[in-house]
N, C-alpha and C positions, 0 to 999 in steps of 0.2 A: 599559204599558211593562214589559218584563219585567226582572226584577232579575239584575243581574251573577252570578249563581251559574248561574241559567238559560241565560244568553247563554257562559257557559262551557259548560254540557253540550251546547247548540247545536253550540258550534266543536270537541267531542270528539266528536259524532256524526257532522259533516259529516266529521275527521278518517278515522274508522271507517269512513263512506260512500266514501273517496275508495281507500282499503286496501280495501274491498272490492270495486269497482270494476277495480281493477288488477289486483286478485289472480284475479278472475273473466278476464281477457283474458288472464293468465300462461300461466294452466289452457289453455284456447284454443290459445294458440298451443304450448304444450306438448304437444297432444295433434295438431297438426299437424307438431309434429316424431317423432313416433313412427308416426304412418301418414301415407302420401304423399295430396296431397288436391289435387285439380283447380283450377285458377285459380277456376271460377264456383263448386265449391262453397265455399274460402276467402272471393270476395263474399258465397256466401248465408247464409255463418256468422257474416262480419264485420255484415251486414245484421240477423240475429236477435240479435245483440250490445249493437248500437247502438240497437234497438228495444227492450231489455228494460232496457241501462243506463241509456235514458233514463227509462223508466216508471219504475223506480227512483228513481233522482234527483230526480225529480217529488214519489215519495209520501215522501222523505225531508224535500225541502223544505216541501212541505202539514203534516206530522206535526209537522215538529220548531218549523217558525215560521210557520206559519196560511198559507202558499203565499206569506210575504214575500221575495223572493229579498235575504237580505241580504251584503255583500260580505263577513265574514271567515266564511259559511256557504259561500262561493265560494275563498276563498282555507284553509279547513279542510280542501274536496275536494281541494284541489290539493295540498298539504301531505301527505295520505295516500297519493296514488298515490306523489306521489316517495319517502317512507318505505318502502312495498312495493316501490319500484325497489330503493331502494336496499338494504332488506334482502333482496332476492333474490341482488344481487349479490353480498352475504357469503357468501349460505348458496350461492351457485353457486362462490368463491374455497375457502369451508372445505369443501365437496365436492370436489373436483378436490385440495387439498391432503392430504383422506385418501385420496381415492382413488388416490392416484400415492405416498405412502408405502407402502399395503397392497399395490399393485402391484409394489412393489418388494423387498417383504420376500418376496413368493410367486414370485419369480424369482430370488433368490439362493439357491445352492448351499452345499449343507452343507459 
């Protein structure tokens, strides 16, 4: 049985798993909004996506707790994605907050 310090770096690895996960599908769809991409190639991106974040999340689960799928190793993933939502949404608020001041400053007249 492994001891409470262990079963913390568990749920701060599954946390890191679940941020990196998200943060990989950000990238993804970020780079679909900079070049226009065909309905089948979005499925066959979304498809090599979901193939590789699962192998992933496989050898995270194998490594980190002998392939036990245990629930706050489930609820650490989830806990991370929403963290990378949600710190994307700052850094997409305090971008647009500088970018529309420095906008502003290079359009006012002397």
């Amino acid at each position: 049985m492994p001891e409470i310090r262990e079963e913390i770096m568990i749920f701060f690895t599954a946390v890191l798993t679940g941020a990196v996960l998200r943060t990989a599908y950000r990238c993804i769809s970020c780079l679909r909004e900079w070049i226009r991409h065909e309905p089948v190639a979005i499925e066959v991106e979304d498809l090599f996506y979901w193939i590789a974040a699962s192998i992933y999340f496989f050898v995270q689960i194998y490594h980190t707790s002998d392939g036990v799928i245990r629930w706050y190793f489930i609820l650490g993933v989830v806990l991370g994605a929403i963290f990378a939502s949600v710190f994307f949404g700052w850094m997409k608020k305090l971008y647009k907050k500088i970018y529309t001041r420095s906008h502003k400053d290079f359009t006012k007249n002397p």
